[in-house]
C-alpha positions in Angstrom: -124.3 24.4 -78.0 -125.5 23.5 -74.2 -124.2 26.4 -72.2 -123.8 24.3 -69.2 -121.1 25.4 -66.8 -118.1 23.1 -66.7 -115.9 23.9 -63.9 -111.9 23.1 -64.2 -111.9 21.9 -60.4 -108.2 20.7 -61.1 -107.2 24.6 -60.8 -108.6 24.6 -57.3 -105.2 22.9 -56.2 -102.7 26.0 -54.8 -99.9 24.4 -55.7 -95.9 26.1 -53.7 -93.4 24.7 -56.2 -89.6 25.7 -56.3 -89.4 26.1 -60.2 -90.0 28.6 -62.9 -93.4 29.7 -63.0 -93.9 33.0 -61.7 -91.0 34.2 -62.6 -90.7 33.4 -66.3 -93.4 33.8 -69.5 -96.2 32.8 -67.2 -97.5 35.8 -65.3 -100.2 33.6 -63.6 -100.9 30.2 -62.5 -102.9 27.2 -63.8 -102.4 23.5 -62.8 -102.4 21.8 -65.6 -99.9 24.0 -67.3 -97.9 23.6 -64.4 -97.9 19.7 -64.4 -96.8 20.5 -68.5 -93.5 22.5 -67.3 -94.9 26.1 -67.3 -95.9 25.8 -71.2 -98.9 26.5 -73.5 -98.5 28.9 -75.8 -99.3 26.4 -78.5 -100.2 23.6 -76.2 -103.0 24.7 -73.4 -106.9 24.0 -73.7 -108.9 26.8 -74.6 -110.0 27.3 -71.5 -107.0 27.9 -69.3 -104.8 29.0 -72.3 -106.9 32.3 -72.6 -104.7 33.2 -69.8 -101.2 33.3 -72.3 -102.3 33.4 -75.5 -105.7 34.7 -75.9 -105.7 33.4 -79.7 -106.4 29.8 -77.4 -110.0 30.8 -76.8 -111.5 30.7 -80.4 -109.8 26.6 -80.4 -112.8 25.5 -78.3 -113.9 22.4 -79.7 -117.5 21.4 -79.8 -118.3 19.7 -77.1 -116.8 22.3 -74.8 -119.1 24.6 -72.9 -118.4 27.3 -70.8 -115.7 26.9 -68.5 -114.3 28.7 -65.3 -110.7 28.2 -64.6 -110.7 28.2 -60.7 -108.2 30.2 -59.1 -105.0 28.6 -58.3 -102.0 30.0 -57.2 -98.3 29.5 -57.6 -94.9 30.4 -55.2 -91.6 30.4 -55.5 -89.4 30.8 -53.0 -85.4 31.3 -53.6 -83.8 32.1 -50.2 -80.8 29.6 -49.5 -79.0 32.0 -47.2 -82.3 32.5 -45.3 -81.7 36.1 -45.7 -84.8 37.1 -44.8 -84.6 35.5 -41.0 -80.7 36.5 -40.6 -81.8 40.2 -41.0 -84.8 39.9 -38.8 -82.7 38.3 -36.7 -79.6 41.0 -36.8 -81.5 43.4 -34.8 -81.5 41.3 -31.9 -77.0 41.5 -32.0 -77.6 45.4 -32.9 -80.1 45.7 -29.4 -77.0 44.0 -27.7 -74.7 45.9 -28.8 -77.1 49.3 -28.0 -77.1 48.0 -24.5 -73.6 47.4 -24.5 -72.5 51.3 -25.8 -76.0 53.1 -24.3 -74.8 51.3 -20.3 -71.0 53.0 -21.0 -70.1 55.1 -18.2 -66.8 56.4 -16.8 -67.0 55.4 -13.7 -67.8 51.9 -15.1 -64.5 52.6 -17.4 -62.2 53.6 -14.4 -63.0 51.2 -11.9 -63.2 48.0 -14.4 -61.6 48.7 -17.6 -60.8 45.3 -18.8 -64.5 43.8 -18.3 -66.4 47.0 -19.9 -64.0 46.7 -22.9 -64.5 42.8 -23.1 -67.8 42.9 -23.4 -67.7 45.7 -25.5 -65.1 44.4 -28.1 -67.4 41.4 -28.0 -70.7 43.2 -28.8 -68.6 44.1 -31.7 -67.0 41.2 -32.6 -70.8 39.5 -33.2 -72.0 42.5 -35.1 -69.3 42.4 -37.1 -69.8 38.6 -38.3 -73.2 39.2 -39.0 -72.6 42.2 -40.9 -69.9 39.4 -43.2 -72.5 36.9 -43.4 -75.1 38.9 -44.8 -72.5 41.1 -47.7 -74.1 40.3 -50.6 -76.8 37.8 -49.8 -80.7 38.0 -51.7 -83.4 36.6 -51.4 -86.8 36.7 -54.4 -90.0 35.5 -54.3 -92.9 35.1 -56.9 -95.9 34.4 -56.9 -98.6 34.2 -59.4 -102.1 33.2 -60.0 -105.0 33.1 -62.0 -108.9 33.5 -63.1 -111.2 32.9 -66.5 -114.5 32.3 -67.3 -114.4 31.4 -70.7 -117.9 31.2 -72.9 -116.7 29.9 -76.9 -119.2 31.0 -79.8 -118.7 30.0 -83.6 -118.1 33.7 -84.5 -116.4 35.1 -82.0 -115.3 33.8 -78.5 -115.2 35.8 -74.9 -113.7 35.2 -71.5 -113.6 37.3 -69.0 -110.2 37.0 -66.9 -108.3 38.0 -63.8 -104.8 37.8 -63.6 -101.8 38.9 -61.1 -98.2 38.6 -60.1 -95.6 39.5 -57.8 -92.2 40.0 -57.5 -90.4 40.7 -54.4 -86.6 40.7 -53.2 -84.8 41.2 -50.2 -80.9 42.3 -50.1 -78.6 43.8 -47.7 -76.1 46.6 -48.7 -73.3 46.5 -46.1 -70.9 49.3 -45.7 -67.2 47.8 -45.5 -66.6 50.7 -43.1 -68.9 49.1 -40.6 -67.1 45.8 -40.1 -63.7 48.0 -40.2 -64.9 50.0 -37.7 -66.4 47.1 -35.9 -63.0 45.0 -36.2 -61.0 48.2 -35.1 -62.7 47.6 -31.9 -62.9 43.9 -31.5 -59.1 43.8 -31.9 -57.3 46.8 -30.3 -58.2 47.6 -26.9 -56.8 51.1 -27.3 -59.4 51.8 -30.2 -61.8 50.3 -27.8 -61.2 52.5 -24.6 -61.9 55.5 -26.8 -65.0 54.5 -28.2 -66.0 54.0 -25.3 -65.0 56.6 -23.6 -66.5 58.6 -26.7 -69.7 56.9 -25.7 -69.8 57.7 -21.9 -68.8 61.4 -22.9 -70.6 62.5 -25.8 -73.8 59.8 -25.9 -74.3 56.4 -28.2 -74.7 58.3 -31.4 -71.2 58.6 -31.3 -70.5 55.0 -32.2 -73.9 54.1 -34.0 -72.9 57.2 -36.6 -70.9 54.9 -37.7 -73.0 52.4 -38.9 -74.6 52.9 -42.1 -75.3 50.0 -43.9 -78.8 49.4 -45.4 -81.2 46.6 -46.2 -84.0 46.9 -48.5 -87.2 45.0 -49.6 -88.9 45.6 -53.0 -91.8 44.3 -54.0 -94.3 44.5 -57.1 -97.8 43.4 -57.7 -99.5 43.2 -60.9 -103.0 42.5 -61.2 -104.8 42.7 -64.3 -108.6 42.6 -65.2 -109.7 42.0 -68.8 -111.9 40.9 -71.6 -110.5 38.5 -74.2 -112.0 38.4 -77.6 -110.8 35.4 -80.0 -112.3 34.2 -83.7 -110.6 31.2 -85.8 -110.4 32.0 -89.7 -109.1 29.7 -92.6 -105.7 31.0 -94.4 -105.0 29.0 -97.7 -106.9 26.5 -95.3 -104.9 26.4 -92.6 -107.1 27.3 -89.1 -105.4 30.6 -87.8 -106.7 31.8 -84.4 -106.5 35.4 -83.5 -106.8 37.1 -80.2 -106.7 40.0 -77.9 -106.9 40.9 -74.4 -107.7 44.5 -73.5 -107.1 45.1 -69.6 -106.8 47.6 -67.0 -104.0 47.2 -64.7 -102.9 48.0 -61.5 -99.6 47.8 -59.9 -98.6 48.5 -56.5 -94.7 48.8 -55.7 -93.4 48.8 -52.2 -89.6 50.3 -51.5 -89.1 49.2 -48.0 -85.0 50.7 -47.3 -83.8 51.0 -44.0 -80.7 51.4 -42.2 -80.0 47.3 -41.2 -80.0 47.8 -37.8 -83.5 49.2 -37.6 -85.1 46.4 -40.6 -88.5 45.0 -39.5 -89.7 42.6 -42.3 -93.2 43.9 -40.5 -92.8 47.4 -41.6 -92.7 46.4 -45.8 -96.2 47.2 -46.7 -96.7 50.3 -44.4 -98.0 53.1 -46.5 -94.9 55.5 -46.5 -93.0 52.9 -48.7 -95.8 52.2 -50.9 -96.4 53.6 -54.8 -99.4 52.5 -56.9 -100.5 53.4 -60.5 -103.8 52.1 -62.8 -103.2 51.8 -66.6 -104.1 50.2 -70.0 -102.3 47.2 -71.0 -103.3 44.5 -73.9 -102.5 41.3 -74.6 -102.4 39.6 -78.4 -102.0 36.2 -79.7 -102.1 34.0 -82.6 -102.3 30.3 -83.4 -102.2 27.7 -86.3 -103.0 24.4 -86.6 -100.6 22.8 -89.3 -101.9 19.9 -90.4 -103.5 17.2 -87.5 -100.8 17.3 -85.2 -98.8 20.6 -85.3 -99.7 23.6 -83.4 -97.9 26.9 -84.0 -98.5 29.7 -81.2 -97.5 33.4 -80.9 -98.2 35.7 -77.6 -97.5 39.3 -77.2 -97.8 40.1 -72.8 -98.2 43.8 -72.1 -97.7 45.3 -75.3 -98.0 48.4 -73.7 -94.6 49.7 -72.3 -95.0 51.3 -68.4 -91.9 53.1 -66.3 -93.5 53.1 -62.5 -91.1 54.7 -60.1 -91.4 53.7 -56.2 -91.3 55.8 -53.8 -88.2 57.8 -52.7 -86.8 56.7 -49.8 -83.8 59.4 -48.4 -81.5 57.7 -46.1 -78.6 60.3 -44.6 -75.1 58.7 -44.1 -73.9 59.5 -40.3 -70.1 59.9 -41.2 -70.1 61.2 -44.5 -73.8 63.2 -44.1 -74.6 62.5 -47.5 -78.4 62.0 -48.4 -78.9 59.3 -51.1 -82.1 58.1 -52.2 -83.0 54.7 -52.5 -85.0 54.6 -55.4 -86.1 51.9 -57.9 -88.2 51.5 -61.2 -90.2 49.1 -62.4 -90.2 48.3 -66.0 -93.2 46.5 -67.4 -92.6 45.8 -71.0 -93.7 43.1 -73.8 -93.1 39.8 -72.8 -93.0 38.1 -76.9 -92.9 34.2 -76.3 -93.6 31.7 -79.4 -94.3 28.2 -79.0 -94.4 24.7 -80.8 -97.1 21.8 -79.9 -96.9 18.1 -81.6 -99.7 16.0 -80.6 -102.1 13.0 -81.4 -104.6 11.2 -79.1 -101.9 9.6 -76.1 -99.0 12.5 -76.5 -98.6 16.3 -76.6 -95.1 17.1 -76.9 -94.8 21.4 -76.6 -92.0 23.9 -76.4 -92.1 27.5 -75.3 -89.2 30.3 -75.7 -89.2 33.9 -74.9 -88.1 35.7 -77.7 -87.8 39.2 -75.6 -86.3 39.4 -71.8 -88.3 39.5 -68.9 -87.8 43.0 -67.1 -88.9 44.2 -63.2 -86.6 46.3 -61.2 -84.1 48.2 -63.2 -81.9 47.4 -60.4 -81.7 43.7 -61.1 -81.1 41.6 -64.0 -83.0 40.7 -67.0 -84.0 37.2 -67.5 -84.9 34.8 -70.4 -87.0 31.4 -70.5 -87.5 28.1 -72.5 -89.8 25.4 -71.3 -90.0 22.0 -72.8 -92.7 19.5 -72.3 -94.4 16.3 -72.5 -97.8 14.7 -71.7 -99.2 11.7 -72.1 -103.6 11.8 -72.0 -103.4 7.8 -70.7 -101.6 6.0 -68.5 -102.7 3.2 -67.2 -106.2 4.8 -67.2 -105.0 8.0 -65.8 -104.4 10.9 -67.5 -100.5 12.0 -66.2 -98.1 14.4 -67.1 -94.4 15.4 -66.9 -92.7 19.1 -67.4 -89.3 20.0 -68.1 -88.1 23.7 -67.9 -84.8 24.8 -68.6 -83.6 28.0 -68.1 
């Protein structure tokens, strides 16, 4: 077989997409799965498929030579409340409202008590709002991408492969007592005049003890480095594929918690919020070919179950002066997803379903995929291809 090096230049494109891919089955990103819906299980060329089911690699066909799957990576973005800004952009109210309570004096008080207290309530009366808008708002992002050099042989079949991911969210937890406390003075002037006064007395702490909501960001990234092995054999003479991916893994987590009013998107990746661990994962797959035009496929994702706790992050409540700790998990577990390919010269027609949930944080939920797909290898002398995913 020439040995020549074929390079998949169509996985050069980085492709930013709002749908399922980085957060579902696929761990990693190719472009031509992509264009077929996030599937391939059953359906992907032997040469990108390595990526998801490593059983892929031994269905090299002939005339293929070596091939390296360029990287290309994948985003999704989900962040309709554009979360991540109205935090960033909280701290500018809270350094008003600072100036507002840190500038309180009794003199100021005594000889103009209705314009100190107006600005005052009002300081308040903005902090508060933003402290409603953000009450329950998220934001997540994914990413993934992906890299194989793929080399098929007649007895057994190698690639070499690099592969990560990432998860990340942002969310606010706001304490109701904040926006009560923050209402209390917006609306009643005698609740105001002794905050205030409080303030000019006894120093700012006074008020800002009682504000103690949080925001946090969480991310997770996965890389993983490995060698894939595949062979084809003949079962009652059917073709059955088998393959396995043995890989060392890495995994940074970042637990970025904060009170709101001091959250600096900036500040995520700074060391003190920052956890990593190195392990041993494998992947597994299998594949038949049922006849000419049906293609059965099986993939088993990090068979290998890993707990990997971030760090612990102690935030101390001003009013109450309870110390909780913001800590998280992150659960990587096996990812099982079987898949179903009809196809003939023009069409592929593929389906992939997860048949076990997708974990990350223990704090948030579990999720489960199904992609459906269809291809068509000419139109109108181009090839051109249409994916569906439903979740």
């Amino acid at each position: 077989m020439n040995k020549n090096v074929k390079l998949s230049l169509i996985a050069i494109a980085v492709s930013l997409f709002m749908a399922k891919q980085a957060s579902a089955a696929n761990t990693w990103t190719e472009a031509r799965n992509d264009a077929m819906g996030g599937t391939g299980v059953a359906s992907a060329n032997y040469g990108s498929g390595v990526l998801l089911n490593p059983a892929l690699l031994a269905k090299a066909k002939p005339e293929d030579n070596i091939t390296v799957v360029l990287p290309a990576v994948g985003v999704q973005i989900t962040d309709k409340d554009n979360l991540q800004d109205e935090i960033d952009d909280i701290s500018d109210k809270v350094d008003y409202y600072d100036e507002v309570v840190d500038n309180l004096t009794l003199g100021q008080i005594l000889l103009n008590p209705r314009g100190v207290l107006s600005q005052f309530q009002g300081a308040a009366r903005d902090l508060a709002d933003e402290l409603e808008y953000l009450n329950g708002k998220t934001a997540r992002a994914n990413a993934g991408a992906g890299l194989a050099v793929s080399i098929p042989g007649q007895t057994l079949s190698v690639a070499f492969i690099a592969k990560g991911y990432a998860h990340g969210r942002v969310s606010s937890s706001i304490d109701q007592n904040d926006i009560q406390y923050l209402r209390d003075i917006q609306h009643d002037e005698r609740v105001a005049l002794r905050e205030a006064g409080r303030a000019a007395l006894l120093g700012s702490d006074e008020i800002t003890k009682h504000l103690n909501s949080t925001a946090s960001g969480r991310v997770a990234i996965v890389s993983d480095y490995g060698i894939a092995l595949a062979k084809q054999f003949v079962v009652g003479e059917v073709p059955v594929s088998i393959g396995v991916t043995p890989k060392l893994q890495k995994t940074w987590l970042y637990n970025y918690t904060t009170s709101i009013y001091n959250y600096d998107s900036s500040d995520w990746n700074s060391s003190r919020y920052r956890n990593d661990d190195t392990g041993f994962n494998i992947d597994a797959g299998l594949a038949a070919d049922i006849g000419e035009n049906w293609t059965l496929g099986l993939s088993g994702q990090n068979l290998v179950s890993r707990d990997i706790d971030t760090k612990d992050i102690y935030i101390t409540n001003g009013m109450t002066g309870k110390t909780t700790n913001y800590k998280d998990t992150y659960q990587i577990r096996p990812l099982v997803t079987a898949g179903i390919a009809w196809h003939n010269d023009l069409l592929t027609v593929s389906a992939d379903g997860d048949l076990t949930e997708t974990k990350g944080f223990k704090s948030e939920d579990n999720s489960q995929y199904v992609g459906v797909a269809l291809k068509f290898d000419r139109c109108h002398g181009w090839r051109c291809a249409q994916g569906i995913v439903r979740m």
